[in-house]
N, C-alpha and C positions, 0 to 999 in steps of 0.2 A: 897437809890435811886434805887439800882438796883434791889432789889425785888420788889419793888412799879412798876417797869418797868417788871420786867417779868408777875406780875398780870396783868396790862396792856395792855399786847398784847396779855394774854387767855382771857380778855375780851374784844377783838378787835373781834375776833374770834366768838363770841358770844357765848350762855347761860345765865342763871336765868331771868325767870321773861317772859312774854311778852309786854311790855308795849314798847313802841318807839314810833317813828312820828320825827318830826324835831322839834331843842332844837329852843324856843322860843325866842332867845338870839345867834346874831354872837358871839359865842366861838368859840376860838382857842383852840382845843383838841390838837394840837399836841404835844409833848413831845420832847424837843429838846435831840438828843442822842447821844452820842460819842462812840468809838468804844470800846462797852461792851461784847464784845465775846470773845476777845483775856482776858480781864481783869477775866470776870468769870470763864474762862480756865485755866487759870493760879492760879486762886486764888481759887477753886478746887481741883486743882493739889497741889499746896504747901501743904495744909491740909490734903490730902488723902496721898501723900507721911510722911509728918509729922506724921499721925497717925501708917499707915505701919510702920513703922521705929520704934515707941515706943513699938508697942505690937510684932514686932519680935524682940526689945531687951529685952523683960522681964521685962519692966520698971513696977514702981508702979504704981498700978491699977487707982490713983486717977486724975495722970498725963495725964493718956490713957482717962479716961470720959472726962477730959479736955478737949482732943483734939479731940474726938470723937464729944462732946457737938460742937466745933467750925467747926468741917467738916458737922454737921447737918446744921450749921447754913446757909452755903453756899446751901443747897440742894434749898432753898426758892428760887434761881436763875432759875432752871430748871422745867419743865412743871409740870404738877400734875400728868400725864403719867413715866414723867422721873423719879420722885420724889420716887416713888413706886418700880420700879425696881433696883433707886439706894440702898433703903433699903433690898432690898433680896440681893444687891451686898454685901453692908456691913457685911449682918449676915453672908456670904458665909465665905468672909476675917477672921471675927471672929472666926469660929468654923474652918478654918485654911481648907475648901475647895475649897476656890478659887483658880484660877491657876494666878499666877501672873507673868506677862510677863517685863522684864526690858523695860524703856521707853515708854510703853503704859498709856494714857493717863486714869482719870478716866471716862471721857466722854466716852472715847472707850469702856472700860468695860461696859458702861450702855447700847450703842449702840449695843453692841454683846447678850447682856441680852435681849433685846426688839426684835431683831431680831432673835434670837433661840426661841422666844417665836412665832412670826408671823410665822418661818416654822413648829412649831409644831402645830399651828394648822390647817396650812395648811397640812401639812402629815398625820394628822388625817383625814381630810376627805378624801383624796388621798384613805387611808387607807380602810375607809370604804365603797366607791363609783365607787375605780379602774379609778377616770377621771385623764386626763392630769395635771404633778405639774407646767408644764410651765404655762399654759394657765392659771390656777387657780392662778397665784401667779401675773402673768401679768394682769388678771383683778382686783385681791387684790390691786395693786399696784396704776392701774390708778384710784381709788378711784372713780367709774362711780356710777350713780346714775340710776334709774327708768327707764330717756331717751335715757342713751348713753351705757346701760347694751349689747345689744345687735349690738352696732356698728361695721360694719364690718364680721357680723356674727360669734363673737367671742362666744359668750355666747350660741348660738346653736353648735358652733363647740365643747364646750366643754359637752355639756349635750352626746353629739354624741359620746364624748371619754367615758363614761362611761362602767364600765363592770358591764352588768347586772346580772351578778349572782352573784358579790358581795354585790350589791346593794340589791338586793333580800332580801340574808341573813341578810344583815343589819336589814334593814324594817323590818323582820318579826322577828326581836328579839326586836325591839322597838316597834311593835303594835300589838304584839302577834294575839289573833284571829280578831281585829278589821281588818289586812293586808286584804289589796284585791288587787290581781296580776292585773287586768287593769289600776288599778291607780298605778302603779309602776314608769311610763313618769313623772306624776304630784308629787309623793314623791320627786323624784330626781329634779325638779324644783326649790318645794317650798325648798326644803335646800338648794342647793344652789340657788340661789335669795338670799333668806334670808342671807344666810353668806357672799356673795358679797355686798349686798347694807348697814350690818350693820356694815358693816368695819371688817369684820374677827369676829361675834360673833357666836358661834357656837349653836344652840337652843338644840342640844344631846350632848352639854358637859359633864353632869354625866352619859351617856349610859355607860356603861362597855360593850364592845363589842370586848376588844383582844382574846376572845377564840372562837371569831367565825371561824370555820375550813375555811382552807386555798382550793380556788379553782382554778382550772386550770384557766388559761387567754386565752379570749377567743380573738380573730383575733385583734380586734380593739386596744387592750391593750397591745398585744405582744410587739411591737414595741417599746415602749413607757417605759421608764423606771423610773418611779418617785418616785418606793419606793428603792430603792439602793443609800444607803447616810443613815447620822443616826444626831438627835441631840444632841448636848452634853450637860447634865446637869451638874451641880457642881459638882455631885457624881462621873461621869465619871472622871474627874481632879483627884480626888483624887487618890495619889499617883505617878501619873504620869508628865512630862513637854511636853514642846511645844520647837522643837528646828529647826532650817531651815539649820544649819552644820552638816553637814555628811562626813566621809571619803569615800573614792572611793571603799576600801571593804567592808565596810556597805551599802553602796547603790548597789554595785552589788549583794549581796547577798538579800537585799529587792525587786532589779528587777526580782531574781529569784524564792524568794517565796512569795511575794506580789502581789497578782493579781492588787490591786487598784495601787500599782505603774508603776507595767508593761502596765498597760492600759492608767495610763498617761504619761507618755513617749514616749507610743507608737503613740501618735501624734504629736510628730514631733515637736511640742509647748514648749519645755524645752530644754535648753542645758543646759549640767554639767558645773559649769563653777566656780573655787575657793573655792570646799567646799560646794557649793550651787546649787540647780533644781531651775535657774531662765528661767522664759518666753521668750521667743525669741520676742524679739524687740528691734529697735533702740534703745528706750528710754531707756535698762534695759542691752546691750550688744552691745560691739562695735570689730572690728579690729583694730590691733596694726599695726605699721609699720613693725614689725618682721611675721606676719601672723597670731599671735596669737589672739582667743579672750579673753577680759577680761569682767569686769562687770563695766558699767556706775558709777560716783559720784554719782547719783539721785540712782540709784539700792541699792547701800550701803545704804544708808539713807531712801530708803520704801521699809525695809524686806517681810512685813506680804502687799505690795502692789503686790509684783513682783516674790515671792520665794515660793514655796512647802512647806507646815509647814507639821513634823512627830510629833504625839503626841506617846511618846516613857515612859514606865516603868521608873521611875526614879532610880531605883535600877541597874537593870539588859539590860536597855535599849533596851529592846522588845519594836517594833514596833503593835502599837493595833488602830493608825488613820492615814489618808492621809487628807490636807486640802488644799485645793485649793488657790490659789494666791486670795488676796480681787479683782484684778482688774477684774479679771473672775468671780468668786459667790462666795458667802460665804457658800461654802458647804463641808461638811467633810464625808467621804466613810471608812469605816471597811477598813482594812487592806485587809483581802478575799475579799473583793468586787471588780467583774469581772465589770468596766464601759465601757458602748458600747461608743462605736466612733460616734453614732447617739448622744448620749446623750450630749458629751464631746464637740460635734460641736454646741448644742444651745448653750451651756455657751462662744462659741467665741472661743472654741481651732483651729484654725486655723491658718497653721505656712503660714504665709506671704512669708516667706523666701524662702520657702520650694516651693511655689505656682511660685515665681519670676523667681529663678533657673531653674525651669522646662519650665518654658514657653518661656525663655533663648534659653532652649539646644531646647526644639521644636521639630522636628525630623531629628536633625543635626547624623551623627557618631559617634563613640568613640570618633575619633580623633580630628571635630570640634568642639565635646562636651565637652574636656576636655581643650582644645585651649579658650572655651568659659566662660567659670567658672574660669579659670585663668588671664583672663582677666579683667584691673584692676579696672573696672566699677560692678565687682562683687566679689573675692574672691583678687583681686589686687595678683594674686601670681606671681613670675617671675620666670624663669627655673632654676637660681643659687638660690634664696628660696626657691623652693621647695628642689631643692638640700642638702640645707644646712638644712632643717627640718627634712626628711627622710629618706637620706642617698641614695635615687635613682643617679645615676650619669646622667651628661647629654645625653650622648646617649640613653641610657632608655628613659628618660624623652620623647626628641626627637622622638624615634620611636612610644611611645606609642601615640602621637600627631598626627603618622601617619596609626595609626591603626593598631601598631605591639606591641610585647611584652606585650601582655595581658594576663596575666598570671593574677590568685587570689591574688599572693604575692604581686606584683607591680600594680593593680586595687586597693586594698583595701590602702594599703599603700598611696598611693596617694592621696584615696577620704578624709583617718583620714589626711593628711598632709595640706589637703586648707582647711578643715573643715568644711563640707558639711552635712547638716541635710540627714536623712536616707533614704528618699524617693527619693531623688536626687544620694544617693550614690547605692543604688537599680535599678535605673535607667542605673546610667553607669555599673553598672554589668552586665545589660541584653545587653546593647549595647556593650556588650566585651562578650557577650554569655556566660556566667557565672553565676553559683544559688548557694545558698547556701541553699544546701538538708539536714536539719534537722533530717530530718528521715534515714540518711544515717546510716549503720551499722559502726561500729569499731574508730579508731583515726579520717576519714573524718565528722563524723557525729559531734564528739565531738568537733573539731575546727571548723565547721559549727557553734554551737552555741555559740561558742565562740568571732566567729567575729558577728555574728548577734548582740550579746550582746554588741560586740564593737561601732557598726554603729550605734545603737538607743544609747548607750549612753552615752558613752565618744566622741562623735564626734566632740564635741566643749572643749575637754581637749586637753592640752597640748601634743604635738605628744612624746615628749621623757620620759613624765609622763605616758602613755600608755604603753610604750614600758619600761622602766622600773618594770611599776607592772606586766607587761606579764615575762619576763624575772623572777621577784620573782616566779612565779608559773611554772618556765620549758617551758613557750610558748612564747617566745619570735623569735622563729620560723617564727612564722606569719605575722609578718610585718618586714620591712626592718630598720638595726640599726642605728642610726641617724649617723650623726657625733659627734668625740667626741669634 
């Protein structure tokens, strides 16, 4: 029944044949259906776990065709698209370069497969055209036809993003002397047209054209960042995992030689929070009664929805990928890769939190600033919790509310103590007249970037866990000692 139903609705769909009109006969086409999505999924899963399980224990090979033979059989359920890509999934598992993620379903695999395949060859033309990959992937996606290519003036915007001297190159290694530089507008047209309206097929698929020299970018394209990000093929897996727990010395030392992680961080869009780079939002982090944050039940339960995945050396646990939360894109950046803040804000990195706070404090003082974040409609802190988090006494507390005792020691203390995303904790530094000068010579330079490294990223850790790993390293100096 259920493959006779999934043919069914690719022939809803249409294809074969042109023949139609209306059936000469009231027939009931419908098919009456129960809910066959959970059961396919499920019965899917049992066989692809099932077979996973035989060929990493070594089982007899005849066992394994078995179950192999019985995980095909289920494949009939899934489109004649899905069907394809689940068989490159399987050969991957076979020849033991898949990466396989605890709990990921096999659907998901195939979905991830379909989907590195759509931005490849979206990065390919990227590649060779210099246009925008939002815009390219944005009208990939709304599946426009002839009429509506051009709605809103999207499809001129993106002919406009094109950099023409990559474009050049292209063209004239694909029509050698036929090239003629005035029809260069009309090249760049008819490909894309062509690969928009045929759903992503690409007419220079076999061009071999990576050793075209690389050219400066010119004004239009600077800005614009669509080849920084990489796909991951199977080959890429191999050897390596996918792990979203990190200890708090391994992630400071990836904030400090990782560009692609320093860059995402540096939006303000993640707190460190259990072991984990989750997204800042309600859904994914909450406050505690004590003023701590922790991570939602819903967080625990959608890792690869809400958390930083490190594709990390299985050996030696080198960092070689950063991947993005699925809720944001599914896009994964080299490790060196420097991501602009223009880029990181289409994909949604935008900390809400960060934007609330600020428009909070407004252009209140130190003193009403900090009176105003403590209050319990936003950070809920009360002057004996704070107390009792960072070891500030009340009268500190007290003065600094009144625009006194603004010191680096007791500013920064404070901001880790209610736990204030960076841009907020930035803010009351300037409002207590305080920088932290990186470029400073001697020991101030060096606990400059020390607390810098504080504020973007343990700001949402535990205030005695902070101060604990400063204290391991002789800096525990820098913030005030909790109580014990």
């Amino acid at each position: 029944y259920l493959t006779l139903l999934a043919r069914y609705k690719e022939l809803s769909r249409g294809g074969g044949g042109d023949r139609g009109g209306d059936v000469p006969y009231e027939v009931d086409i419908h098919i009456t259906e129960y809910d066959t999505g959970k059961i396919d999924a499920n019965y899917m899963n049992s066989n692809f776990d099932k077979y996973v399980t035989l060929i990493q224990a070594d089982t007899d090979p005849e066992i394994v065709a078995a179950a192999l033979k019985e995980l095909h059989r289920s494949f009939s359920m899934l489109s004649q698209e899905e069907q394809r890509y689940a068989e490159r999934f399987i050969h991957a598992v076979e020849s033991g370069k898949a990466n396989l993620v605890p709990g990921k379903s096999f659907r998901q695999y195939i979905a991830d497969y379909m989907k590195a395949e759509e931005y490849a060859r979206i990065n390919r033309v990227v590649r060779r055209l210099g246009c925008r990959f939002n815009l390219l992937r944005e009208l990939l996606e709304r599946k426009v036809n002839s009429s509506t290519l051009d709605n809103y003036g999207k499809f001129t915007e993106l002919k406009n993003s094109v950099n023409k001297i990559k474009a050049r190159e292209f063209f004239k290694l694909v029509l050698r002397n036929e090239y003629v530089e005035l029809r260069l507008p009309l090249y760049i047209e008819e490909y894309l047209r062509f690969f928009l309206l045929s759903g992503g097929q690409d007419p220079y698929l076999n061009v071999r054209d990576e050793e075209i020299p690389t050219q400066p970018k010119d004004k239009e394209s600077e800005s614009d960042a669509p080849n920084v990000g990489v796909v991951l093929t199977e080959n890429d897996y191999v050897g390596k995992k996918t792990v979203s727990t990190v200890n708090s010395k391994t992630l400071t030392n990836w904030y400090s030689e990782s560009k692609a992680v320093a860059s995402t961080v540096k939006t303000d869009c993640f707190a460190y929070v259990d072991n984990k780079v989750c997204l800042v939002s309600s859904q994914y982090i909450q406050r505690t009664n004590d003023g701590n944050i922790e991570l939602t039940e819903y967080a625990k339960a959608h890792e690869e929805e809400c958390f930083l995945q490190f594709i990390v050396d299985e050996n030696d646990g080198k960092l070689h990928y950063v991947k993005l939360p699925a809720a944001k894109a599914d896009l994964t950046f080299n490790y060196y890769d420097e991501i602009s803040e223009e880029l990181l804000t289409q994909y949604g990195l935008v900390n809400e939190m960060s934007k609330e706070m600020l428009k909070a404090i407004g252009e209140l003082e130190f003193g009403d600033a900090l009176t105003k974040l403590m209050d319990k409609h936003i950070c809920n802190y009360s002057t004996r919790l704070l107390k009792s988090v960072t070891g500030l006494d009340i009268r500190t507390i007290s003065n600094m509310k009144k625009g006194a005792n603004l010191t680096k020691l007791n500013v920064i203390s404070a901001c880790l103590g209610i736990h204030i995303p960076f841009r907020v904790s930035d803010r009351m530094l300037q409002l207590a007249d305080l920088s932290l000068n990186m470029t400073s010579t001697g020991r101030i330079g060096t606990d400059n970037e020390t607390y810098d490294m504080l504020l973007h990223l343990k700001w949402a850790t535990d205030y005695g866990d902070v101060y604990d790993e400063l204290k391991e390293q002789s800096l525990d100096y820098l913030i005030h000692q909790p109580p014990l």
